[in-house]
N, C-alpha and C positions, 0 to 999 in steps of 0.2 A: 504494500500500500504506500502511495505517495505522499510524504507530507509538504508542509511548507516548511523551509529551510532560509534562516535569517543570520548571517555573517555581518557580525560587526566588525570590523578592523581598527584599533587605536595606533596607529602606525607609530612605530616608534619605542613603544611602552614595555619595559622588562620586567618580569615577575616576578620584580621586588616592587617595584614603580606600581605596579598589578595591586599588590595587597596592598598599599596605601590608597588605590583606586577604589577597590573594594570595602574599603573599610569606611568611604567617607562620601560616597555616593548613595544615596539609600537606594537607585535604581539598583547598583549592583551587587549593596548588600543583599537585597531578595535573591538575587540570583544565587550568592554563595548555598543559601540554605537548599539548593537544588542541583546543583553542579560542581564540579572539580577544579580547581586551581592549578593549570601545568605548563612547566617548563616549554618552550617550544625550543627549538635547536636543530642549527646545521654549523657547518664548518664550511671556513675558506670565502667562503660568498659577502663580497659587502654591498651588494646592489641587487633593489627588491622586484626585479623582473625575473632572475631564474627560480628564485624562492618563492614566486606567484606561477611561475610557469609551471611547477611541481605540484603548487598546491590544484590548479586548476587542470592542469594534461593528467594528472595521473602517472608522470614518468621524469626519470632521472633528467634535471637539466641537460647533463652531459650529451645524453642522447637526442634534445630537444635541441642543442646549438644556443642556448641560454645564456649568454654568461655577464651580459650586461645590458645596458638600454638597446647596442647596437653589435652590426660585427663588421667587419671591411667585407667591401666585395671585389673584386677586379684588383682591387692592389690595396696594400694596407693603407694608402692615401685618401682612400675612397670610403667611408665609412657612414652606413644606412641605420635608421629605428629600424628596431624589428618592433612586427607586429603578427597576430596569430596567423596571418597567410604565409609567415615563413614558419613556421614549427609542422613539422609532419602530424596528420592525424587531425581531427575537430580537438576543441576544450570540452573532454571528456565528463567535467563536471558537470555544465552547463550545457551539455548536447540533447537536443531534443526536448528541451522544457524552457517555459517563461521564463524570462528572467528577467531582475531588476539588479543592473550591477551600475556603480557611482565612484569613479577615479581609481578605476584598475588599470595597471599596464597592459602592455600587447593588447588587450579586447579593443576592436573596433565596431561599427554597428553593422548588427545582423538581424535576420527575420528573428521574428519572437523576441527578440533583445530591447527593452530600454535602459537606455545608454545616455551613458554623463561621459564626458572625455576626462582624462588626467591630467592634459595638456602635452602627454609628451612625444604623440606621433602628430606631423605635420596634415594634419586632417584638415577639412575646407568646412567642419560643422563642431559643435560643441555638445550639442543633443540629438538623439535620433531616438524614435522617427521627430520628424518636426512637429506633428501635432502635438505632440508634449508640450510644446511651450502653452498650451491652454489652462496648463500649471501657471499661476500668479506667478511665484519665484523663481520658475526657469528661464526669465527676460533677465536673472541678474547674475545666471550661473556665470563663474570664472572656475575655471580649473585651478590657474595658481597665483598665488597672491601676489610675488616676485618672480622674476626667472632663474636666480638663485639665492643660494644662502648667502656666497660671495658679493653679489649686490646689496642685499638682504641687512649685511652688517653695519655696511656703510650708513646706514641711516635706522638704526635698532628700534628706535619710536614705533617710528611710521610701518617697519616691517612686521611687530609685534600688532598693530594695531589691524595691519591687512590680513594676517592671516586669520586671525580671530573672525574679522569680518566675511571674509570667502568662506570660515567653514562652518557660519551660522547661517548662512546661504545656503553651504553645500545640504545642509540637515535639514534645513525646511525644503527644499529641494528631492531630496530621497524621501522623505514623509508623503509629501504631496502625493506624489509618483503611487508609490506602495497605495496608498489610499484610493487612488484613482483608475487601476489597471489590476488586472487580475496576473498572479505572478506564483509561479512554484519555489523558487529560489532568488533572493535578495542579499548581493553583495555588496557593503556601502566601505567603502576603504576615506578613512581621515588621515589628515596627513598634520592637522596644524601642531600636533603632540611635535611629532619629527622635526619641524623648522622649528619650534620652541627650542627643545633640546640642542639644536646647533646651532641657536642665537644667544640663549639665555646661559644653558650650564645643565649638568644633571638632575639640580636639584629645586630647580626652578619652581614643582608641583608644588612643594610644601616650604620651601622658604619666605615665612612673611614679612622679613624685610628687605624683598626685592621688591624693587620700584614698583614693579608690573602685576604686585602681589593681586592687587584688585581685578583687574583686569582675566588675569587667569582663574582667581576664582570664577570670577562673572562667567566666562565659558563655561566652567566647568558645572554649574547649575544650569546654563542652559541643555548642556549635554545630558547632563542626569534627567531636567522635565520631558527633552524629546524621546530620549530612552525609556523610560517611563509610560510616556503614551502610547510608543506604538509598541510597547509588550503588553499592554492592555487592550490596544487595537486587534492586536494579532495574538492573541493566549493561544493556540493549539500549533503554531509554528513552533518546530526546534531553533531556540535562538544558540548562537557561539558567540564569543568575544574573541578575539586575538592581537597579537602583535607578531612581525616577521622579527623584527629588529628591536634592541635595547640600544643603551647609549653609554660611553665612556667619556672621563675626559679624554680630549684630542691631546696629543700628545705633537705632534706634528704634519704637515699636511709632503707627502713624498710624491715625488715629481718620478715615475719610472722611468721616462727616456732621458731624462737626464745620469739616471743611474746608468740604464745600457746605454747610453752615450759615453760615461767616463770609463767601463771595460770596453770599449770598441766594438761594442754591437750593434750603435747603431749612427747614422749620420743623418744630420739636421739638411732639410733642403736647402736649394743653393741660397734663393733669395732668404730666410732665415741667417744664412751663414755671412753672407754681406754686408750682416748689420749687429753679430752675433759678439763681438767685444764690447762695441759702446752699451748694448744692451744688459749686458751683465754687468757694468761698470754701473751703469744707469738704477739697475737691481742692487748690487751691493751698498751704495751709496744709501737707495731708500731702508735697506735691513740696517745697516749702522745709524742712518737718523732712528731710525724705531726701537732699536737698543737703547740707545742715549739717551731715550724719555721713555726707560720700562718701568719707572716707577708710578706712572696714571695709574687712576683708580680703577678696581676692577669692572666699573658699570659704564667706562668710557668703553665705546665698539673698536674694532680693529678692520681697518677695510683690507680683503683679502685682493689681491690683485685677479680679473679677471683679463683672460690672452686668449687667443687663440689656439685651436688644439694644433698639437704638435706636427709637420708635414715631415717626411724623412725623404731625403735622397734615397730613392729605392736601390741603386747603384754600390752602394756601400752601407746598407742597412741586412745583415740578417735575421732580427727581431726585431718588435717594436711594438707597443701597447699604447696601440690606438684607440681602445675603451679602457676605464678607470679596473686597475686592480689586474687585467689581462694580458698574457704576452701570444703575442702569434708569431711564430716563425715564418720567415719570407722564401717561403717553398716556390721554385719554377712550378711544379706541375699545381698547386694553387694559386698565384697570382701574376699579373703583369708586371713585369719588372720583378718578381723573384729569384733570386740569387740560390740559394740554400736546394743541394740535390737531395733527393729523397733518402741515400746510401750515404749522407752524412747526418741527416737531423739529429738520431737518437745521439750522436755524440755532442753535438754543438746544442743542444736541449741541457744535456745532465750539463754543458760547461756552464747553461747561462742559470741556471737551476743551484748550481754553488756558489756561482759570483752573486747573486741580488742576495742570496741567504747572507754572506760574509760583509758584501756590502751594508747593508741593513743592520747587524750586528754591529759593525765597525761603526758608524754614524750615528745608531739609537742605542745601542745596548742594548738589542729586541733581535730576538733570533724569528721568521715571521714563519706561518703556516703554509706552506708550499702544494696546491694541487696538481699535479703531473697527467696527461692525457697519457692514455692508453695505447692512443688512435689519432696520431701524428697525421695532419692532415685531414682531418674533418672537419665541420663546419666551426664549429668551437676554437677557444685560444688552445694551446700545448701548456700553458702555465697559467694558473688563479695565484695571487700573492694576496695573502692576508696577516695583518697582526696587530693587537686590541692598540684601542687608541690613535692610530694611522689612519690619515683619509687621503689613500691613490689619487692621482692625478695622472691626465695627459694635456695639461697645458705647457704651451710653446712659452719661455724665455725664464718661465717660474723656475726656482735653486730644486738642486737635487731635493734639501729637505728645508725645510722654512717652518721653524719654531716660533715663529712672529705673527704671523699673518696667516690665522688657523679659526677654526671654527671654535666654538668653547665645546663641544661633546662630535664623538666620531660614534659610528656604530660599530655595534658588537652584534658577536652571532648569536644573540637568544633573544627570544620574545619569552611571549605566553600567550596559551591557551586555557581560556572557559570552556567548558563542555559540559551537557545535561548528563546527569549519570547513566540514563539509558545508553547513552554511547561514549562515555567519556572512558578513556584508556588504561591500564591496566598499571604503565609505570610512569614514573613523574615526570618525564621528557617525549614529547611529542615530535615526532622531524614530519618537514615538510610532507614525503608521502604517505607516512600515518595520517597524515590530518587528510588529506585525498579524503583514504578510506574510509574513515570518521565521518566525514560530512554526508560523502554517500552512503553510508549506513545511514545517517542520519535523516537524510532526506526519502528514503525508503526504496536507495538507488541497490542493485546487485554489483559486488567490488568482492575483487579477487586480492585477498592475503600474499600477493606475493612479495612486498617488500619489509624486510626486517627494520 
């Protein structure tokens, strides 16, 4: 039998952040008294497209070609959003039933689908179908408040005040929707928890003497009344809570082609290199003004430099991480202008596989989590680099590592999950394709046990 299935996502939120959620929202204290409290968890991934790919396809990123917003095609110079018409196979959750899904990645609009965008595939609409907008508050949807958290800083006011506003939008926005369409499964993914945490600091939820302290509560009541209503709207739906990602302090934000740039792996394009002294002179200059006055107070922002993503001389490039956290090897038989023969990668892989570890060590004192492809040559990177506190980059001109000019929290690999105990899980940590199963159990889908 089908039920209705209601996914909430606090994007951002770890389950510790979780039980202070729980404990001070009365929406979610009812919930506790019916449901389980659990760890969510993967390793190596710090970007929430392969970890929504898993939870939604039913199948390992790796095999999905997952590994970040985008992948290169034609040459690592060339780098596309993926969206669910490149993952093999339909979105196994959402196949064949209503749905109501609000700022997920990959999903673009489909029959049966109403659809909110996330803002991050170059789409020509915002809502689909369009009659939706006969919803009041879908004349004011925005997907994102800023275009990043790097912009986002430079003016902390104004970006704390936008995101609030976008995602009191987004909620009356997904209420309307649900209330007015008939729907099996409702996905609503929040994101303002996440840009909090990379503006504000870890501890932002329950620090009352941050400026912003009012403000945040004020969300956070309206979070609790809209949750509140439509669990009252909807009593026989299975509701879940979750998070993909938790949050650490940022420890630093690491520049990876500057790393494979200083072992020789990889070379800056020509025009790049034209201009590649005065601009590091230009950089170094602003990291010693910004040392010189580290003693501002901590509620002054730090504007992170935004550049341009990185271009490589393909010519002299055999890696390069042209998606954050990624390296792809510059294979002849995958790309234009790829150097690197097949009957060399696995050697020139494990060399670039112990230079970023030693590098990394040598720079942070952080030895980092290293993912290794199997399947050299597949749509995916050959290398995932992760380690707690680090936030990956592939901007052009930015320092190998820049302890200056950083975000105040980076992600970590754990969330949490809510689950009603009818389906809630057996041990305390839930990964990405557990929760698959879970949901489709939970929605009264048939899901095959095959992943541990």
């Amino acid at each position: 039998m089908r039920r209705k299935l209601l996914l909430l996502c606090l994007e951002g939120v770890s389950a510790i952040q979780a039980e202070w959620l729980f404990g001070n929202l009365d929406s979610l204290k009812r919930l506790l008294k019916v449901g389980d409290l659990n760890t969510f968890v993967h390793r190596t991934l710090s970007s929430f497209q392969p970890v929504w790919a898993e939870i939604l396809w039913g199948r390992a990123w790796s095999e999905l070609g997952v590994a970040a917003y985008g992948r290169p095609r034609g040459s690592l110079n060339e780098v596309t959003a993926l969206s669910e018409q490149d993952l093999p196979g339909p979105c196994k959750l959402l196949e064949s039933r209503q749905s109501v899904v609000v700022n997920l990645p990959l999903l673009i609009p489909r029959e049966n689908r109403f659809w909110l965008s996330d803002g991050s595939l170059p789409l020509g609409s915002v809502v689909s179908p369009m009659d939706l907008e006969r919803c009041p508050s879908l004349k004011d949807y925005k997907p994102r408040p800023f275009s990043s958290v790097a912009l986002g800083a430079g003016r902390i006011a104004q970006a704390v005040a936008d995101s609030v506003q976008v995602e009191t939008v987004r909620l009356k926005c997904a209420g309307e929707i649900m209330r007015a369409v008939e729907w099996d499964i409702s996905v609503v993914r929040l994101t303002a928890f996440d840009l909090l945490f990379h503006l504000l600091g870890v501890e932002y939820l329950h620090d009352r003497e941050l400026v912003f302290h009012d403000q945040v509560r004020d969300f956070l009541s309206t979070l609790d009344a809209w949750l509140q209503e439509l669990l009252d709207s909807f009593p026989d739906a299975v509701s879940c809570l979750m998070s993909t990602f938790g949050h650490s302090p940022c420890v630093a934000r690491v520049n990876l082609n500057e790393i494979l740039y200083r072992g020789g792996f990889c070379e800056p394009a020509s025009e790049r290199a034209d201009f590649d002294r005065e601009q590091r002179r230009a950089m170094a200059s602003l990291l010693l003004q910004k040392s010189a006055h580290s003693g501002v107070g901590a509620d002054e922002s730090q504007t992170l430099a935004v550049t341009p993503c990185w271009k490589f001389n393909l010519a002299g490039t055999v890696c390069g991480s042209p998606v954050q956290g990624a390296i792809f090897l510059n294979l002849k038989e995958r790309y234009d202008g790829g150097i690197v023969e097949s009957s060399e990668a696995a050697r020139l892989l494990e060399d670039v596989r112990q230079y970023v570890v030693v590098a990394l060590k040598t720079e942070l004192g952080i030895e980092p989590d290293v993912w290794q492809s199997e399947h050299i040559g597949s749509t995916g990177p050959e290398l995932i680099i992760y380690a707690d506190g680090i936030e990956f980059h592939n901007s052009s001109i930015a320092p190998a590592v820049d302890a200056i000019n950083k975000p105040r929290s980076a992600h970590t690999c754990e969330g949490f999950v809510w689950l009603p105990r009818g389906i809630s899980p057996r041990s305390e940590a839930v990964t990405p394709l557990q929760l698959h199963e879970l949901l489709a159990l939970g929605s009264g889908q048939e899901v095959s046990y095959g992943h541990g």
